[in-house]
KELUM-879563 format. One record per residue (C-alpha): residue in one letter; x negated, y, z. Coordinates in steps of 0.05 Angstrom, whole numbers, padded with zeros to 5 digits, always signed. Each point is the difference from the previous one (the first is absolute). Example, Ala and Ser with C-alpha at 12.3 -4.5 7.8 and 13.67 -1.06 7.14 Angstrom:
2
a-00246-00090+00156s-00027+00069-00013
***
This chain:
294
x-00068+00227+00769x+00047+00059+00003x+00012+00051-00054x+00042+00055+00011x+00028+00061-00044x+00051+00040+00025x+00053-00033+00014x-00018-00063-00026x-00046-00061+00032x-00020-00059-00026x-00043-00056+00032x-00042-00042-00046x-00049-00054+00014x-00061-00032-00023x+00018-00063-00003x+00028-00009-00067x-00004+00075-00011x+00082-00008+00022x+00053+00052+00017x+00016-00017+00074x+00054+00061+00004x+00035+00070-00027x+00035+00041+00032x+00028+00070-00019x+00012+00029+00080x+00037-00045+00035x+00025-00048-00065x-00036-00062-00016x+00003+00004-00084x-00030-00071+00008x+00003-00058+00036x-00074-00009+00029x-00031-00039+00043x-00037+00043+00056x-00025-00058+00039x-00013-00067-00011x-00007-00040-00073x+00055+00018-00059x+00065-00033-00018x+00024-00017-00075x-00063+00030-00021x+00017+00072+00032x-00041+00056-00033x-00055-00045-00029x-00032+00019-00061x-00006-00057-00055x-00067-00015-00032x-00016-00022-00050x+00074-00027-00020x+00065+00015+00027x+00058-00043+00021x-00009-00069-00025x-00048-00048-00039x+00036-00075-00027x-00027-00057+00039x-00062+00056+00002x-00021-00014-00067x-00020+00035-00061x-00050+00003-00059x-00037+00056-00017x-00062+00007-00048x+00014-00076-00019x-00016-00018+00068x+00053-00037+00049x+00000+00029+00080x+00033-00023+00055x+00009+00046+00061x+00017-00021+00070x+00080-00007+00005x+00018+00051+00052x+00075-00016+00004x+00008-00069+00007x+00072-00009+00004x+00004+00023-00080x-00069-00024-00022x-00023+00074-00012x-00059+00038-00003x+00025+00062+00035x-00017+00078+00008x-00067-00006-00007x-00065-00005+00027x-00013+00069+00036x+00038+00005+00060x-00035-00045+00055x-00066+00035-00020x-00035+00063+00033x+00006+00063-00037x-00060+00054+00013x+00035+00063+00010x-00034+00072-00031x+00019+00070-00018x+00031+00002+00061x+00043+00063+00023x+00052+00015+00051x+00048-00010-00059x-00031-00048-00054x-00045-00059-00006x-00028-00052-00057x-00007-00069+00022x-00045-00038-00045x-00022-00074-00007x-00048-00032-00043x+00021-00069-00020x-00050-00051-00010x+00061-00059-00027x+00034-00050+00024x+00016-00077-00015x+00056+00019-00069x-00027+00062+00000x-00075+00004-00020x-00005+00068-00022x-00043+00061+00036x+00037+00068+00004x+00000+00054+00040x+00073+00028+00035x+00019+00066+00027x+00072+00020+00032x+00003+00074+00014x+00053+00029+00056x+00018+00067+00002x+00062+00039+00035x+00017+00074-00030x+00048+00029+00052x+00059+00019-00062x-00023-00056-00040x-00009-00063+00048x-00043-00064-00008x-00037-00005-00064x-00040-00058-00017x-00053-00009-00044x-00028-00078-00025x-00049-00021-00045x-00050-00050-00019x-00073-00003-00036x-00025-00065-00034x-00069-00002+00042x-00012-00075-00039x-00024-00015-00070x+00053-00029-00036x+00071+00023-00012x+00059-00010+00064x+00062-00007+00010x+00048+00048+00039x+00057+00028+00021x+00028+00028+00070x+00051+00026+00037x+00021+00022+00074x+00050-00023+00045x+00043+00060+00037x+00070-00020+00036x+00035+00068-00002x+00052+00020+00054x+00049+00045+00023x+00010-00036+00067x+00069-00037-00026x+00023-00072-00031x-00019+00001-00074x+00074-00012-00014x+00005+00071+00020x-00041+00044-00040x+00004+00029-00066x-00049-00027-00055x-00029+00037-00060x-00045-00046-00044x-00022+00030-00061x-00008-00076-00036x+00036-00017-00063x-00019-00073+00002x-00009-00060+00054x-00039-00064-00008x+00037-00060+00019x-00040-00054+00035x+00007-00077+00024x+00005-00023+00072x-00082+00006+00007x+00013+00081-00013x-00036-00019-00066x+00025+00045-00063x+00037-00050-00050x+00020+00032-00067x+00001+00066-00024x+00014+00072+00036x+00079+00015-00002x+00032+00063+00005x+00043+00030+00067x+00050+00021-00040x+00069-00031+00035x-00043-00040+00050x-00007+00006+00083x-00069+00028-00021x+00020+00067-00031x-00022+00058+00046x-00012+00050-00054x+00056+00043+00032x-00006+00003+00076x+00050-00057+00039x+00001-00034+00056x-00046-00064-00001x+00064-00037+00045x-00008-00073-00004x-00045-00003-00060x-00059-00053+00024x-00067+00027-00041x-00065-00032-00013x-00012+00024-00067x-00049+00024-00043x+00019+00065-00043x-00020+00029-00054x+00016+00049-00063x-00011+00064+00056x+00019+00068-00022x-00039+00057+00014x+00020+00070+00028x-00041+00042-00053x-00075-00010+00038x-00016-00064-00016x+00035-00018+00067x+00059-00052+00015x+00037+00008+00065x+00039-00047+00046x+00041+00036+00054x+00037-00030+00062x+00057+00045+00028x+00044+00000+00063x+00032+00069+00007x-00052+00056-00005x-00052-00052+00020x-00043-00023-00049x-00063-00044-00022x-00031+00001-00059x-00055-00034-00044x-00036+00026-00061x-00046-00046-00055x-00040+00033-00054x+00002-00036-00064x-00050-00046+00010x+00054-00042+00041x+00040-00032-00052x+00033-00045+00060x+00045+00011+00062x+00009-00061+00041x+00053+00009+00056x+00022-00042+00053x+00055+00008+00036x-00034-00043+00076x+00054-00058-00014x-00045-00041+00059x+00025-00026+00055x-00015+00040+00071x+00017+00077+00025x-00029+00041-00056x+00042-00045-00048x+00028+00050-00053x-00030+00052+00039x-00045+00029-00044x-00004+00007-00080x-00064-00023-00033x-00019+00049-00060x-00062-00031-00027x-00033+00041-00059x-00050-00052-00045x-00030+00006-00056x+00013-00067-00024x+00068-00049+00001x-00007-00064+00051x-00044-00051-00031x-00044+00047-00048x-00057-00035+00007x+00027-00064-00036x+00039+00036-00043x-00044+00067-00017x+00061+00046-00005x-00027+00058+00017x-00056-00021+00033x-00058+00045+00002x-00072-00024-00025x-00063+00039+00030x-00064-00006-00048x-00068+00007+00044x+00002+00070+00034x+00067+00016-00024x+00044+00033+00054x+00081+00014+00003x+00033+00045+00049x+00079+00008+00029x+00038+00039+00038x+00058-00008+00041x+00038+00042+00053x+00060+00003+00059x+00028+00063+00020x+00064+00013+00046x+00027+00049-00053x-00004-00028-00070x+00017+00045-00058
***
């Protein structure tokens, strides 16, 4: 499906309600996928966790789950359990539409909700998009999300200039597991509160400690010359994961990962700011990419 606004088009697809591409005229401001399945998780949106789950275990409500490891190699849970499904598309115009799914559970996941993802393009204002989720069951859930966007400006990562509005990182094993407490940037590779070039600096991090620009709204910008790609949370993202495409093949380093989430790697074993839905309680959140950020 294809929506357009002035100079901007996007294609997005119900399977996984996922952002297949952006483009502002001629620029790709992502790296999609126009045909065939996604790599690294391209433009998938991650429900009803992001990132990673421990050996895909956790306790909630005095009850132990085990979900299906979906990364093997590291004995993860990973990304979710949203993205291989059909989304029904609705509210459909020639420059918006909600995708919505409603969730029945899964094996580590026994909990009935209901999830919408809205896209819509503004032709000054770019991509915004809108997620949220209703606990349809009758007992309380666990949740948290987050989406997966590779921004691009058509160059090497090394190359472009990085503004990260993060104060802290959080380290993490081997297994891309958090161990110990959030540390700050301060005098580390991972300071990108003042724009610089990204150069050698190998990322797959999660960030946190974002500051705002005055509406509730933290901003990361990429930068090459007077191009530029940017990405927008509301407040309800308390988490940036970026990767910097450190895989082997032609996209390698390619493409920067800016991941907004609302909860760290691992939330639902350790509840940091994991989000609880009571029966028929709903939560919204917003995100957005736009070829001129302010």
């Amino acid at each position: 499906m294809t929506l357009e606004a002035g100079k901007y088009r996007a294609t997005v697809d119900s399977l996984g309600a996922a952002l297949r591409t952006l483009h502002w005229g001629e620029r790709d401001l992502v790296w999609g996928y126009p045909e065939g399945p996604p790599q690294l998780a391209q433009g998938q949106v991650l429900i009803p966790w992001p990132n990673r789950i421990d050996h895909g275990r956790y306790s909630f409500d005095g009850v132990e789950y085990q979900l299906e490891i979906t990364e093997p190699a590291l004995d993860n849970a990973i990304h979710g359990l949203t993205s291989a499904l059909p989304w029904q598309p609705s509210r459909t115009t020639a420059d918006s539409v909600r995708f919505g799914l409603a969730f029945e559970g899964a094996p580590g996941y026994p909990f009935r909700m209901e999830f919408w993802v809205d896209y819509a393009l503004d032709p000054e204002l770019g991509l915004s998009v809108r997620i949220g989720a209703r606990n349809t069951g009758d007992r309380p859930a666990p949740y948290g999300h987050g989406s997966h966007n590779y921004l691009t400006l058509g160059l090497p990562v090394d190359e472009v200039t990085l503004q990260l509005p993060a104060s802290e990182w959080l380290p993490a094993d081997e297994r891309m597991i958090p161990v110990g407490p959030v540390r700050s940037v301060a005098g580390t590779d991972y300071d990108f509160r003042t724009p610089r070039r990204v150069g050698p600096t190998v990322l797959d991090t999660a960030f946190t400690g974002l500051s705002g620009d005055g509406t509730g709204r933290s901003w990361t910008v990429l930068s090459a010359g007077e191009a530029a790609v940017g990405l927008w949370a509301d407040d309800s993202y308390r988490w940036l994961q970026v990767f910097s495409a450190d895989y082997p093949g032609p996209e390698r380093r390619r493409h920067l990962a800016v991941e907004p989430m609302t909860c760290p790697p691992n939330a639902f074993a350790t509840g940091t700011d994991l989000i609880v839905l009571e029966p028929g309680q709903s939560v919204e959140s917003s995100f957005g990419i736009t070829s001129a950020p302010e």
